[in-house]
Every structure is written in structure tokens, then in C-alpha cells.
C-alpha positions in Angstrom: -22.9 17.0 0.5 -23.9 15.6 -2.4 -27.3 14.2 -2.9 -26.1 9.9 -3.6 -29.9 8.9 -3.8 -30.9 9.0 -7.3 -28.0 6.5 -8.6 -29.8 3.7 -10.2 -26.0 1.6 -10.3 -27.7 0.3 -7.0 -30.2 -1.4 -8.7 -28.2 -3.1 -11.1 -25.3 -3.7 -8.5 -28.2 -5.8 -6.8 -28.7 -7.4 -10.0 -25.5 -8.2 -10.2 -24.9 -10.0 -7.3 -27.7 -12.2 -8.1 -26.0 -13.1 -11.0 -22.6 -13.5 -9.0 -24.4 -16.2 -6.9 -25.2 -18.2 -10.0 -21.8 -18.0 -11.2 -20.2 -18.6 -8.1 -22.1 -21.7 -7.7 -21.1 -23.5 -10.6 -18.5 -26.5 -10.1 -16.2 -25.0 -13.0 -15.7 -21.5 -11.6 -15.5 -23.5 -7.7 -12.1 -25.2 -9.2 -11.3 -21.8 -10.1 -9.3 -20.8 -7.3 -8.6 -17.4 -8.6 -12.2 -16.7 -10.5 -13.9 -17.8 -7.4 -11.9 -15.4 -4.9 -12.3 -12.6 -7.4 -16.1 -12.9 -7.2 -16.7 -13.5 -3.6 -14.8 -10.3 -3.4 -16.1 -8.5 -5.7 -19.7 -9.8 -4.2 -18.6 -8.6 -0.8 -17.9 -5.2 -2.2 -21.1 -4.9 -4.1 -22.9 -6.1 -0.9 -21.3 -3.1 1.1 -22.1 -0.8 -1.5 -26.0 -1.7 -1.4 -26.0 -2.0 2.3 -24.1 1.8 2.7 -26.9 2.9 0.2 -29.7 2.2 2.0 -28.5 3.6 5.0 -28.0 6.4 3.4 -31.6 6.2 2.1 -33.3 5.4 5.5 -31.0 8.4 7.4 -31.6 10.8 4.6 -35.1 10.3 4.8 -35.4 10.6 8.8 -33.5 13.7 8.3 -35.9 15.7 6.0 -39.1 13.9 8.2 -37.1 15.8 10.9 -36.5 19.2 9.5 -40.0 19.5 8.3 -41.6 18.7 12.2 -39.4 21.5 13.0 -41.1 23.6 10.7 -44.4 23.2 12.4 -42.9 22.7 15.5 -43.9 25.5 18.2 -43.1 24.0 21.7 -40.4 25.1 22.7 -38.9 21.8 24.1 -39.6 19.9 21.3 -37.8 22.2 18.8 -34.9 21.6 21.4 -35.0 18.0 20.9 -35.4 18.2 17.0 -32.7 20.5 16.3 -30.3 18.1 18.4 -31.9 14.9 16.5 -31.1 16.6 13.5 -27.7 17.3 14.4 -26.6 14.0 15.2 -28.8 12.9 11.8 -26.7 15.0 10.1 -23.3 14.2 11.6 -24.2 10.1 10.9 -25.3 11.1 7.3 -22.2 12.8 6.8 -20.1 9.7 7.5 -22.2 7.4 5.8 -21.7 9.4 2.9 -18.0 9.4 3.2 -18.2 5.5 3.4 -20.1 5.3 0.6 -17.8 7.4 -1.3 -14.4 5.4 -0.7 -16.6 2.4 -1.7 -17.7 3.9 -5.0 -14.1 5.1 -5.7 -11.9 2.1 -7.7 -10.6 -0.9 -6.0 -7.0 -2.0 -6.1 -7.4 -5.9 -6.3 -4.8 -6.1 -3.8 -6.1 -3.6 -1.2 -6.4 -6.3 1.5 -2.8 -7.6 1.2 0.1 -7.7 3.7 3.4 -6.4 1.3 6.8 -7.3 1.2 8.7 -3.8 1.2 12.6 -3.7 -0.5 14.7 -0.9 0.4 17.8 -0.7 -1.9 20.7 2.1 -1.7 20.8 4.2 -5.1 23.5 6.8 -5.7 25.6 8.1 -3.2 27.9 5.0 -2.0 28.3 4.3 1.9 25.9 8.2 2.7 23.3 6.2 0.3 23.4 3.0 2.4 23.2 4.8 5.5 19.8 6.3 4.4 18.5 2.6 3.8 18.9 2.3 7.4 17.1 5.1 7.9 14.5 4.5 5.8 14.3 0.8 7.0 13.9 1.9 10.8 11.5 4.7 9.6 9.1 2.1 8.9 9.9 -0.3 11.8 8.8 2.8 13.6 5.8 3.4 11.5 5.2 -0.6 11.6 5.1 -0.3 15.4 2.7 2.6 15.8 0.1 1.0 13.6 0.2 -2.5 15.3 1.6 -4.3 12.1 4.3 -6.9 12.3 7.8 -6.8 10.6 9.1 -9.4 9.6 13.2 -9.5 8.0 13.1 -11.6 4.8 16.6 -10.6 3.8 19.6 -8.0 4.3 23.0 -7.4 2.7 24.9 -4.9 5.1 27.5 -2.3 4.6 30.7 -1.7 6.3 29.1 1.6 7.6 26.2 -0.1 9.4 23.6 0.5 6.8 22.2 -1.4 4.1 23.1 -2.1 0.4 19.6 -3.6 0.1 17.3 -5.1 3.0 14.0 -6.8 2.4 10.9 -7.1 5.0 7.1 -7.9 5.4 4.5 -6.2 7.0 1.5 -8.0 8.3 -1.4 -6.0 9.5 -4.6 -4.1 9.2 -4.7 -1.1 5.9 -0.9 -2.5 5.0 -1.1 -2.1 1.6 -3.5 0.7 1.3 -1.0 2.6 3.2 2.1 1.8 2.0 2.0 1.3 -1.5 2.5 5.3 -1.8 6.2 5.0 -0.5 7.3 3.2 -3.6 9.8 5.1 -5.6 13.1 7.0 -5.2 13.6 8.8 -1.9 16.1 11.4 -1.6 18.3 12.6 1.0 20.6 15.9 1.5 22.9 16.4 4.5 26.5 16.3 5.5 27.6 12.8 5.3 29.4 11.0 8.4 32.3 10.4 5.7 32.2 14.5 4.8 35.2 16.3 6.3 34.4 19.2 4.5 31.3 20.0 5.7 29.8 20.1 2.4 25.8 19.1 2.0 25.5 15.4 -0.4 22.3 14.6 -2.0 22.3 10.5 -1.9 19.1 8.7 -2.8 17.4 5.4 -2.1 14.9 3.1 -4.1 11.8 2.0 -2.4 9.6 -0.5 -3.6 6.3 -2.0 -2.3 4.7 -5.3 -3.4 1.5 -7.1 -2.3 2.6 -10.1 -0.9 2.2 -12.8 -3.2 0.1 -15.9 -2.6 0.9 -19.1 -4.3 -2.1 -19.2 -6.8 -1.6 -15.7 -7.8 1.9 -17.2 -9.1 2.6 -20.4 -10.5 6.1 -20.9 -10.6 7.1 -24.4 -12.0 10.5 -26.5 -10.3 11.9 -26.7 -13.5 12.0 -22.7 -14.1 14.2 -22.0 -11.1 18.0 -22.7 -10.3 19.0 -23.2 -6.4 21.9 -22.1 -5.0 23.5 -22.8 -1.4 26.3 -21.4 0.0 28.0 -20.2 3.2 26.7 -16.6 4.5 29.0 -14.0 4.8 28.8 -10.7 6.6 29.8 -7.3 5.4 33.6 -7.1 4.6 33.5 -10.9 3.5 33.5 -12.0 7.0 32.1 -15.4 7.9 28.8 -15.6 9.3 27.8 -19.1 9.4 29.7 -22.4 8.9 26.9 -24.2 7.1 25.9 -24.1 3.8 22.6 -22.3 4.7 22.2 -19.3 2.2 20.0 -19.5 -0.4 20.0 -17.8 -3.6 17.0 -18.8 -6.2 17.0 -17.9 -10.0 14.0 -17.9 -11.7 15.4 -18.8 -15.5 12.5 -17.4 -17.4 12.9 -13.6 -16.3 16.1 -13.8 -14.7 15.1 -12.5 -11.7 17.7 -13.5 -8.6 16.6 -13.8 -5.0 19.1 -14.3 -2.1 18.6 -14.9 1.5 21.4 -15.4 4.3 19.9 -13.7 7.2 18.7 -17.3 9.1 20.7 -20.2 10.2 18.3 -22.5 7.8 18.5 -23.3 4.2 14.5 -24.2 4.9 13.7 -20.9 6.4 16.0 -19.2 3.7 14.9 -20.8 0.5 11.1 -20.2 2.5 11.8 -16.7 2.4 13.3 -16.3 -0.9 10.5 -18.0 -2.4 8.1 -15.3 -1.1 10.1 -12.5 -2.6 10.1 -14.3 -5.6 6.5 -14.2 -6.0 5.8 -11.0 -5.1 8.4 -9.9 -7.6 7.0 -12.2 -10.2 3.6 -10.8 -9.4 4.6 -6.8 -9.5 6.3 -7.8 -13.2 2.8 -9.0 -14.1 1.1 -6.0 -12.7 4.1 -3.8 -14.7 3.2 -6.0 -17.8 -0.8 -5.1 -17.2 0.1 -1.5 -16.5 1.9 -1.2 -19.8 -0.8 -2.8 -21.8 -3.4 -0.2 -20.0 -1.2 2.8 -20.7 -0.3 2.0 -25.0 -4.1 1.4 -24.9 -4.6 4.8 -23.9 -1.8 6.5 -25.1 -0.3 7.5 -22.5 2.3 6.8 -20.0 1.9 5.4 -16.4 1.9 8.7 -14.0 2.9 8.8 -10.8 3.9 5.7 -8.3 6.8 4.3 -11.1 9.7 3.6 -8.9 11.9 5.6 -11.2 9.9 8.7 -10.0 11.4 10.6 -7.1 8.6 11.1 -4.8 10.5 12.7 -1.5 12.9 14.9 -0.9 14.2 14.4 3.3 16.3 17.5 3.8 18.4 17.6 7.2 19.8 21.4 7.0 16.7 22.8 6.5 14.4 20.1 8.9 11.7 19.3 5.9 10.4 16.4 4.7 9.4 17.5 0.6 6.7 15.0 -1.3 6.9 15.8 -4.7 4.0 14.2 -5.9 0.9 16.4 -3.8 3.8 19.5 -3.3 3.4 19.0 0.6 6.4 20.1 2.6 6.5 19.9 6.6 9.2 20.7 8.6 9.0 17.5 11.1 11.9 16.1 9.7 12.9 14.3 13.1 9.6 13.3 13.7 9.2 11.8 10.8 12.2 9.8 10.5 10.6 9.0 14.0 7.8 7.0 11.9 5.8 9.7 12.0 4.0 9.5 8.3 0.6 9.4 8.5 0.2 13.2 7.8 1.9 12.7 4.5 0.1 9.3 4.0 -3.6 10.2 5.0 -2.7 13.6 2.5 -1.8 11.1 -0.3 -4.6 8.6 0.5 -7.0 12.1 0.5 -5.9 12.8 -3.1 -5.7 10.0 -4.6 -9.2 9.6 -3.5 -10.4 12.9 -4.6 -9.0 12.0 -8.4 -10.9 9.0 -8.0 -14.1 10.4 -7.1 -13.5 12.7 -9.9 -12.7 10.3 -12.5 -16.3 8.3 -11.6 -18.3 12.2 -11.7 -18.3 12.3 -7.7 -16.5 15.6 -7.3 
């Protein structure tokens, strides 16, 4: 474990939050809805990072006051009760330094947000659609073993039973921190339902994982969007409603089209087509930022792009493949059983080690 005392940054970040509170105070940067909440979080973060220190500090320093007592130390009962102090010193130093560690590690802006996931079937006709549903009740499964709400936003069916694309939110504690690794292509080989021959087809499906939009994040102005309504229709063209209740929403400047059907409401529809239109309009903008980082660097956006495949779900052979951190595990069932935090916490554990590594904390 590496010695984290001698870091003057906690000096300065106590400086710094001084100089937050002035900012923060002024009536300019108040109005500022999003320069205030970028502060006050970036205050809350510095705060953490001061407090974590000085544990560390006061823990480290009860655990050499410890170790030398035990040198001295000749009764035999006492040496008993030190060595077990410094055990448990050492045990609560160690996580404290782990704390410490993720907080010194880079911040997505967006780590505290619930997402709005899109699951859309890529090559492989009806066999591709059919993994969208499996994909899709992957993570209802995963959504109900972490406590997080789902919420369906919007779904367009195939005659099969599975989906052409199907849109949904997830509410809940870690949301984003642990899903935005399952954005990009996913790719499936087994015998379709539709194969007589017997014969194994790859099929593939596009995942994508936005940070749910908030209305300040995106302004979107009435006149820059078209509205639609329409009658819903199932799969196959079949009636679903006799209202006028779909919504479909184009937002002129970027062209991007949003349609929901799924509720009996035009309210609840256009509602919900408005949030996917933000959060799309906000991942453009992060794209936008990304590509502005990368040509000032030189060099190309790595891993995460949706066009990346990231997972290979093999049914023959029972493994579940993630390209990105070359981990295989044969739990295929298990898995599609919402079983992921094994492949999650390994990519959450890397991406954290290249952190660590990128700020010298290796």
C-alpha cells in the first residue's frame, strides 16, 4: 500500500474550496444553473477528498504509534491486544486507502445519473431481434437484482417476439457507473429458431447507454422540433390503439427522430419521447466534446464507441467473451440470468487501475 501522505494537492484542494465558496456565492454564477451545480459538485468531491485524507492521516498515524508500543512491549497480554489493534488498524487503513483512491481517480460529470438504455437489433434479421429481447430481459434481470427501477420509454416489436429496437430507463443507486460499460455492439452465435439446418449464425445487437438528460443540460427550443401523432400499430401493422396517441418528435436541427407508441396517451408519449430526445441530444454533445479531445491529442477515441464490438455471447460453447479486458466465463445461462456483475466489477477494476495510472497512483 502506497504511502498517500506526502500529497500536498490536499492543501491546495482546501484552498480551492475556499475559493469555490466565494464563487459560489456570487448572484451571477447563483443564476447559473449549470455553473452552480458544477461547483457544488465539484466542492462536494473536493470535501470528500480532504475529509478521506485526514483519516488516512489520523489512522496511519495510530498505526505506527501502535507498532512501535509493540516493540517495547514485553507483557504478554498486552502484545496480544496490540497485535489485534493493529490488525483491525490495518484492515480500516486499507479501505480508507481504497476510498481515497477511486476519489483521486477522474470523474465522469455524469457518474450520479439515472440512464436511458436503447437496445436496437443489428445484423442478422428476426435471430438479431430475438437477441434484443434477450439483451433487454438481461438487464430487467440485472435491474432487479440491484434494486433499480425499469422503466419502458418505447418499443417497436417483431413478428418473432423480439425487438427491432426497445428503449428503457433505469433509476437507482451506481446506475450509470455500472452500465455505461455495456454500450456498443454485442454479438451472438447459436442456431437460430428459424435455422432448419442446424447450422450456428452470428447476429449482433447495438447497445447504447446515455445519462438521462435533464432539462438545463439541454435546451431544446419549440420552434426546432416537428410533432407528429398518429395511430399505434403493433407488429405486422396490426392496430393497437384507436386514438391518435403515438408520438413521433423531430428535432430539425440534427435530424434526430424519436417515436413513442407504447402508452395510451399522447401526453405520456410525447413526455417520454422528449426524454429520449435529450438524452440523445446530450450524448451528440458529449460525441462532439470527445472528438474535439481526441484531434487535440491526436488520436482516436479507444474503447466504449458503440461501433466497437465489446461481447461475444456464444450458446454452443456456454461463454460469455468481453473483448475489451479479454475475460471469458463460461456462465452463459447465468448471465443471460442478469448475472453481470463479475464482468462489470472486472471492467469497473480496470478502468480504475488505468486511471490510477494515468494520475502516477500505480
Amino acid at each position: 500500500m502506497q504511502d498517500l501522505t506526502p500529497f500536498s494537492m490536499f492543501d491546495e484542494l482546501k484552498e480551492k474550496i475556499k475559493e469555490i465558496d466565494e464563487k459560489i456565492s456570487r448572484p451571477e454564477v447563483i443564476a447559473d444553473v449549470l455553473e452552480y451545480r458544477k461547483l457544488s459538485r465539484e466542492r462536494a468531491r473536493f470535501k470528500e477528498l480532504v475529509d478521506t485524507h485526514e483519516k488516512y492521516r489520523e489512522v496511519s498515524s495510530e498505526l505506527s504509534e501502535a507498532r512501535e508500543l509493540l516493540e517495547k512491549e514485553n507483557d504478554r497480554e498486552m502484545i496480544d491486544f496490540l497485535e489485534t489493534e493493529i490488525l483491525a488498524l490495518e484492515e480500516k487503513l486499507e479501505k480508507i486507502d481504497s476510498r481515497l483512491r477511486d476519489l483521486l481517480a477522474p470523474q465522469d460529470e455524469f457518474a450520479g445519473r439515472n440512464v436511458i438504455v436503447e437496445i436496437r437489433a443489428g445484423t442478422g434479421g428476426n435471430e438479431a431481434a430475438l437477441f434484443a429481447a434477450d439483451l433487454y430481459r438481461m438487464y430487467v434481470k440485472y435491474a432487479e437484482r440491484r434494486g433499480w427501477k425499469l422503466e419502458s420509454l418505447s418499443s417497436n416489436p417483431s413478428e418473432l417476439g423480439g425487438f427491432k429496437e426497445i428503449v428503457f430507463s433505469l433509476n437507482g443507486s451506481d446506475v450509470y457507473m455500472r452500465m455505461k460499460g455495456e454500450s456498443g455492439v454485442h454479438r451472438v452465435q447459436r442456431v437460430p429458431v428459424t435455422e432448419s439446418g442446424g447450422r450456428i449464425h452470428t447476429s449482433t445487437a447495438t447497445v447504447a447507454v446515455l445519462p438521462e438528460a435533464e432539462e438545463v443540460d439541454v435546451k431544446i427550443e419549440p420552434s426546432d422540433i416537428k410533432v407528429d401523432v398518429f395511430r399505434s400499430t403493433g407488429p405486422g401493422g396490426q392496430s393497437v390503439n384507436t386514438t391518435d396517441s403515438a408520438v413521433r418528435i423531430t428535432h430539425k436541427p440534427t435530424g434526430i427522430v424519436v417515436t413513442c407508441q407504447d402508452e395510451k396517451s399522447q401526453l405520456q408519449n410525447r413526455e417520454k419521447a422528449m426524454r429520449i430526445l435529450r438524452a440523445r441530444l446530450l450524448e451528440q454533445l458529449r460525441q462532439e466534446e470527445r472528438k474535439k479531445q481526441a484531434e487535440a491529442r491526436k488520436s482516436q477515441v479507444g474503447t466504449g464507441e458503440r461501433s466497437e464490438k465489446i461481447r461475444t455471447y456464444n450458446f454452443p460453447q456456454g461463454r460469455v467473451t468481453d473483448h475489451r479486458i479479454g475475460l471469458t466465463i463460461h456462465k452463459l445461462d447465468d448471465v443471460l440470468e442478469g448475472e453481470l456483475d463479475e464482468i462489470i466489477e472486472s471492467l469497473l477494476e480496470q478502468e480504475r487501475a488505468e486511471e490510477l495510472k494515468n494520475i502516477g497512483l500505480t
